[in-house]
N, C-alpha and C positions, 0 to 999 in steps of 0.2 A: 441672436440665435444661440441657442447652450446644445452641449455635446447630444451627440443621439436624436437629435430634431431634426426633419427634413428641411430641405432649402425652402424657405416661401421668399417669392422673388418682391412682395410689396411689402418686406419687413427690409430694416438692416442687418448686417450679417455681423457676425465676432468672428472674426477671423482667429483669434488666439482660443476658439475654443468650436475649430472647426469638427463637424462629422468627417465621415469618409467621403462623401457627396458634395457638402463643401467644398471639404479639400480638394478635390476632384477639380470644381469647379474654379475654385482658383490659381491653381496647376496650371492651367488649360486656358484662364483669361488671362490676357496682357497686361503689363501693370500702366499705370496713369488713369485707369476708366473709374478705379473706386478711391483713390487717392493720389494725387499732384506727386508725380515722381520725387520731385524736389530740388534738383538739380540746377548749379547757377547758370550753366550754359547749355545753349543747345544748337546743334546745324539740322538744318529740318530739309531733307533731300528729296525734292520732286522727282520723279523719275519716271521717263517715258519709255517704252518695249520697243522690241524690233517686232512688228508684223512678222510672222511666219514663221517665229520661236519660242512658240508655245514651251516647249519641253524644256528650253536651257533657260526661259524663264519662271517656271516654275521650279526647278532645280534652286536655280540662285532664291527663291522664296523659300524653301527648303532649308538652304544654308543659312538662311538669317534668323532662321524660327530656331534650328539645333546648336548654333552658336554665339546667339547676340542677342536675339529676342529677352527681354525680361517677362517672367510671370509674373503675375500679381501677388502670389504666397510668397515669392524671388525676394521681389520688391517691398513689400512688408518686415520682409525679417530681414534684408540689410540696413531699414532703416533703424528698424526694433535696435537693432545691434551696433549703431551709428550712436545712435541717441543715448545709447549705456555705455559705452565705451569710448565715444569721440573717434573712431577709427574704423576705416571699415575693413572688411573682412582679410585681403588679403596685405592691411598697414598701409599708412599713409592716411591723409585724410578726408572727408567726404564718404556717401555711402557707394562709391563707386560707378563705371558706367550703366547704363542704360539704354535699352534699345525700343521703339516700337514701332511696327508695321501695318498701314493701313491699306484699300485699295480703292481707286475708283471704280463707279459702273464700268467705265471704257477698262479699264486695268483687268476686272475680271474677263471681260471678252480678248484680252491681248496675251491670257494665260490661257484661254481656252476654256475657260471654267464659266462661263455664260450662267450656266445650270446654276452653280451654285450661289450667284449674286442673289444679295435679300433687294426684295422685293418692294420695298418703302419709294413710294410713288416720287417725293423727292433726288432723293439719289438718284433714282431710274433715270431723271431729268438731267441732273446734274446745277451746278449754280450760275455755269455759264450761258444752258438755252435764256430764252429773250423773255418767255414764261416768268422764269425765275427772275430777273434780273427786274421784270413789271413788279411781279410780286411784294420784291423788297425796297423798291425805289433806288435802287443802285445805280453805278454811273453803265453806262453801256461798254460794252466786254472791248470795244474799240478804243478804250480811254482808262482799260487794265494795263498792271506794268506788261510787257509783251511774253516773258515766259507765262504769267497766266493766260493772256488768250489762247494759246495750245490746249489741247486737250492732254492732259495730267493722268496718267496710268496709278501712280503712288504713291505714298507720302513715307519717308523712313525718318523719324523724330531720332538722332541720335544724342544723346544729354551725357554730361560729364560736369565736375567739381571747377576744373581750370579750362579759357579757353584753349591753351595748348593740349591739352587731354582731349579734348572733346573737337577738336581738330584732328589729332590723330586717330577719334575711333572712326571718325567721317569718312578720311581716306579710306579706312579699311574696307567699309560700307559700299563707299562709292566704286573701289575697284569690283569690287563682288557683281555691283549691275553693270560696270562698261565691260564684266568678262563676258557674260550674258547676252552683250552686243544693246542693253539701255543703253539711255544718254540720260543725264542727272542736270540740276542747278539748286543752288542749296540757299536757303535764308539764314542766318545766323538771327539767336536769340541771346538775351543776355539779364538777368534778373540787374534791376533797380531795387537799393534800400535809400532809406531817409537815416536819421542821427541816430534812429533808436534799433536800427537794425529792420524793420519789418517794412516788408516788398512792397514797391510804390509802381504806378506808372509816371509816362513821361511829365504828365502834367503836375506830379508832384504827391499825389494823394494815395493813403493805403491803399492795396486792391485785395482783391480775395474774401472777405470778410462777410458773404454773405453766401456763401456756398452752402449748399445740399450736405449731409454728410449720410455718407451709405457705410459706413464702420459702425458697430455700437463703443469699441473701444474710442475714436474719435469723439461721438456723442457726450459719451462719457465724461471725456477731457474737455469741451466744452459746457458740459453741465456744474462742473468743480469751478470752471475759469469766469463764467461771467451768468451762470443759468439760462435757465430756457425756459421760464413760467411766461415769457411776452408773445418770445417766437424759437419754436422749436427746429430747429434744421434737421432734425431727423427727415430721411429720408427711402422709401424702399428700393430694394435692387434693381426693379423696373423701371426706375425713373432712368438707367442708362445702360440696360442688358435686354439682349434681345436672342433666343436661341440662334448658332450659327444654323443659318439653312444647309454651308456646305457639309455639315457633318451630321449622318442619319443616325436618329435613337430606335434602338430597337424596341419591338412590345413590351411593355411593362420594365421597361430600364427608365432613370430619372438622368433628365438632359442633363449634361453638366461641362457642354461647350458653350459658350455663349460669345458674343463681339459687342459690340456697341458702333453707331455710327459716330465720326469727326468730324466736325464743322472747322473750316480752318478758314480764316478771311485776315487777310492785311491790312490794316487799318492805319493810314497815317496820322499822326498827331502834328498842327500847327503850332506849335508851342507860344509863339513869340507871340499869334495873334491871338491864341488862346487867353493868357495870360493878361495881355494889355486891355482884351475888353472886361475881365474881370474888375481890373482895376478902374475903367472908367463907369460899371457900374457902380463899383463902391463910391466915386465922387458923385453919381447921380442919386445915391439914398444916403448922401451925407457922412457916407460913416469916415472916421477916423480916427491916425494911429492903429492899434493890435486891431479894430473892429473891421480894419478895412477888408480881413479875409471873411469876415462872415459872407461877401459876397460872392467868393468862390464857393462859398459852402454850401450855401442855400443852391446854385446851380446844380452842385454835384451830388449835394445832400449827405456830407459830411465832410469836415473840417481837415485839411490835408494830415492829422496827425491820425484820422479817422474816426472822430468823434460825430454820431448822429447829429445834424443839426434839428433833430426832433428832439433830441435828449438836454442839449443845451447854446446858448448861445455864442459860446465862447470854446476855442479849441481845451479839452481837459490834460492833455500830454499821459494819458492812460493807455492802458492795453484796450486798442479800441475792442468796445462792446457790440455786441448782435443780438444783445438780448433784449430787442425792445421792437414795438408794433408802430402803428399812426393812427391806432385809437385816440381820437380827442381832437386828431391835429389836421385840419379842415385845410391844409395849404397855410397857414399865417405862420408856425414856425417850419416846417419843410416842405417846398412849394410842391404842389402836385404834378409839377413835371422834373426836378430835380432826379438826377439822373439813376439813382440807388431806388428809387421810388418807382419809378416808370420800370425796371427792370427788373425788380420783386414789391410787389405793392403791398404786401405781408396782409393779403386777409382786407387790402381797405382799395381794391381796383374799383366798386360798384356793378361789375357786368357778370360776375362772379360767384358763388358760394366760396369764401374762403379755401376750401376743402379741394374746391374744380380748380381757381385758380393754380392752389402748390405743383398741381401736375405738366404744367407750362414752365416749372424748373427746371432747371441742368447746371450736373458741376460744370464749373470753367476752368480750365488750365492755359490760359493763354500767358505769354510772358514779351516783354519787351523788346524791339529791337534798336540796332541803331546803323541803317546803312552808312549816316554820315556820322563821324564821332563825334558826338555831344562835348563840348571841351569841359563845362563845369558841369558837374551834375546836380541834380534837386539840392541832394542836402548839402551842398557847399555854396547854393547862392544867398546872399545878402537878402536882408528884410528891408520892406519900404515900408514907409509909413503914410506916403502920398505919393499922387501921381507925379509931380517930379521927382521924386527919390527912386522912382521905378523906374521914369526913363532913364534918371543920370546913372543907378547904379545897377541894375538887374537886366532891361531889356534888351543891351547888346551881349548879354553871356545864353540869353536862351534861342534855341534852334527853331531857325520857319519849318525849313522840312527836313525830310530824310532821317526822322525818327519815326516811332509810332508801339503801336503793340501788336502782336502774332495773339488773335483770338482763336482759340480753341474750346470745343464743348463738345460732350460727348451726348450724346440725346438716343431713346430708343423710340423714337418718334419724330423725326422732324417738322414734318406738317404741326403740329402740335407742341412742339420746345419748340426749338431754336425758330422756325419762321413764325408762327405765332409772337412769338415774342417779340421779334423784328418789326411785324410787320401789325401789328394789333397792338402792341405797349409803345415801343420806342417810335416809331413813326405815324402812329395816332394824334392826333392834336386835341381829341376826344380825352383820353383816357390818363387817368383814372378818371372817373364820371365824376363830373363838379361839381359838389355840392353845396346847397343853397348857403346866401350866407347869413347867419342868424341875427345880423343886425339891420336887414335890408339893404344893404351897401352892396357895390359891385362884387359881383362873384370874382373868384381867379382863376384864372384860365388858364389851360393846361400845356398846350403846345407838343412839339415833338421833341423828343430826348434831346437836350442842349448837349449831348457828348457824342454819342452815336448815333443820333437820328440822323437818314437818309432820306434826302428832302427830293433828288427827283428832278431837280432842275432850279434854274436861278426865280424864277418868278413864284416855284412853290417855295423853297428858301424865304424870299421875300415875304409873303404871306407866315410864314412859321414864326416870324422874326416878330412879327404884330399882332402873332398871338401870346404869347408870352406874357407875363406880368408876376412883380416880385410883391410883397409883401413892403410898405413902408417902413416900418417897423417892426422890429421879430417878435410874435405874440401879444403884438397888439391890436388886433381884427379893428378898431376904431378908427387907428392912422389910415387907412386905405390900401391902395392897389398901385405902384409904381408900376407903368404899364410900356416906357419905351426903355426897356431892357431888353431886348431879345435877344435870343443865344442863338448861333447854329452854325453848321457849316466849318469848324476845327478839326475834321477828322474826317478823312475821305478814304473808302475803300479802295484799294490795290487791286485786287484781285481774290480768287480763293475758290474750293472745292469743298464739296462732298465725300468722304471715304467712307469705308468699313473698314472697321478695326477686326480683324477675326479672331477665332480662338487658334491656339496651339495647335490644338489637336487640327483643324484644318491645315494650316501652314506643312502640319509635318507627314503629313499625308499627301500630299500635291506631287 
């Protein structure tokens, strides 16, 4: 969008060459919803209301909007400023704290503001009815960690540079709701890098790298870094804004509050069993030495350094690229349920117009945690080159449980992101639609997301696990269908809500 142009909300915006309207609008949105705050830590503070204090609850939401909240115009220019200078604003390093404020359905009726809850049939639900819970094939809310079986009023994401920093903006945070007479319990988050510096999760592999981008300056900078003639991440403001219902526009004035909703789900990661069954896939399609990761890759659907396993066989140690489709590639070099695949099929789902599918994206800002502390991390474990080298020298450094990732997504549709995509890509054993194979040999079969799929129970598990099937050989459609590989079941959901993120201009009006 360039200077003097109205906001159209299914374009990207340039934020460095906003109108007044814009700016308006960005003033007034939260920052994290059009770009990943950025921050290495964060305590993500659930917090519940008193019943029957409406006023000293909306007060403390008040207070957090006039002195903590980040906007999104905020949040831009310290990073702008971070990034030119190494420093941020008031010295020292990093772009400084960060705050943002979301609500639940119950949250808004625990402020009194019932009225002004948006109205998205989801949320209205929440993630905990049994509804939802059938929908996404999740574990049953009796078998959540126990602060999420509660009913959840709000979610305050506080982010900072150092965990001590970002410890003490919590406190500050947290005394504000227990003056208000809340009660609070916080998740800590903590970003994972690999050797080269760029953000992994537990299991080792880049993450982020296939997001939406609603900046044109972003756009930009990935058009310079690897192009977009394959696959474009352009994306419009709609795909994660939605007008705040609690803030009225008047006749002929142009809205310029908007919120987005939050999807927050705890996902734990198995690490130990994760990893060990990759390895025993690689001795079941033979590979060996450096090739034995191609069988993580083909799972995940790219090579933990982030190289598309559609683009090549072998990890490249490059700035992973995103500028590539699955034209051509039928499942034999990235299988069709690998996990980057199932979760953006770029244009090659079958059920689809390319065009219908993009609108079932959402940025994701989720980041890592680690309840129990991880003693080696990713990038300081030893390589194997066979499954004894795995046992004797990596398997006792990596964590069963009590790691995982804090997903977040901001969607201005839920029925259509985020549960569509759950519940139609990643837990589909369908999709992407399989197509024939052109040398009359067995098709390959799709299965559910080998990282996130939510199977439901041990017997659909079991069934998911038989459908599955890798490629014998990478791009070679002739070697066949190695078929008892199945993946599933390394990552189980904790718990998690639904929010609304609102605008400023709501918060500071309450």
């Amino acid at each position: 969008m360039s200077a003097g142009m109205p906001i159209i909300l299914n374009k990207p915006l340039s934020w460095k060459n906003a109108n007044a309207d814009a700016l308006a609008l960005l003033q007034s949105l939260q920052g994290n919803i059009l770009k990943g705050h950025g921050r290495h830590f964060t305590a993500n503070l659930f917090f519940r209301l008193k019943p029957g204090n409406e006023r000293a609850s909306r007060r403390m939401l008040r207070d957090l909007a006039n002195f903590h909240v980040t906007n999104a115009y905020r949040q831009l220019l310290d990073a702008e400023h971070y990034k030119r200078s190494g420093k941020k604003r008031k010295g020292g390093k990093g772009a400084g704290p960060f705050v943002h404020v979301a609500l639940s359905a119950a949250g808004y009726v625990a402020i009194g503001r019932a009225d002004a809850a948006p109205k998205d049939p989801e949320f209205s639900r929440g993630m905990r009815d049994p509804r939802s819970v059938a929908d996404l094939a999740d574990p049953q809310v009796t078998d959540w960690e126990p602060h999420f079986r509660k009913e959840i009023h709000g979610i305050v994401i506080a982010a900072h540079e150092t965990a001590a920093e970002t410890g003490a903006l919590a406190a500050v945070i947290r005394e504000l709701i227990e003056d208000a007479k809340g009660t609070t319990f916080v998740q800590h988050g903590a970003a994972l890098f690999n050797a080269a510096g760029e953000g992994i999760e537990h299991f080792g592999y880049v993450d982020g790298r296939s997001l939406p981008l609603l900046l044109e300056e972003d756009i930009t900078e990935e058009l310079n870094a690897t192009g977009t003639n394959r696959w474009d991440p352009a994306a419009g403001l709609d795909i994660a804004l939605v007008e705040d219902p609690g803030v009225p526009v008047a006749d002929g004035k142009t809205p310029t509050a908007y919120g987005s909703y939050l999807i927050f789900r705890k996902l734990e990661q198995h690490v130990r069993a994760f990893k060990t069954r990759e390895q025993e896939i690689a001795t079941i399609l033979g590979l060996t030495g450096d090739e034995r990761e191609r069988a993580g890759a083909m799972i995940v659907g790219r090579f933990e350094d982030g190289t598309p396993v559609t683009l090549s066989d072998k990890a490249r140690k490059l700035k992973p690229p995103n500028n590539f489709d699955y034209a051509g590639d039928e499942g034999i070099r990235c299988p069709l349920h690998a996990h980057i695949r199932k979760t953006n099929p770029r244009g090659s789902g079958g059920f689809e117009e390319p065009d219908k599918e993009r609108l079932h994206l959402m940025p994701r800002r989720g980041i890592p945690y680690e309840d129990k502390r991880r003693e080696v991390p990713p990038a300081e474990l030893p390589d194997a080159g066979s499954m004894k080298e795995f046992r004797d020298k990596v398997a006792d450094k990596l964590p069963k449980d009590g790691v995982g990732l804090l997903f977040m997504a901001y969607n201005s549709e839920i029925g259509q992101q985020f549960k569509f995509t759950q519940m139609n890509w990643a837990n589909a054993r369908l999709f992407p639609k399989n197509p024939a194979d052109p040398l009359g040999g067995p098709r390959i079969p799709a299965g559910i997301d080998p990282v996130i799929g939510q199977d439901g129970g041990t017997a659909a598990q079991h069934k998911a696990l038989l459908d599955q099937g890798l490629p014998k050989k990478w791009d070679e459609p002739a070697e066949g269908i190695e078929n008892k590989v199945g993946f599933a079941g390394f990552v189980h959901m904790k718990g998690g809500e639904y929010f609304f993120a609102p605008s400023l201009t709501f918060l500071l009006n309450l």
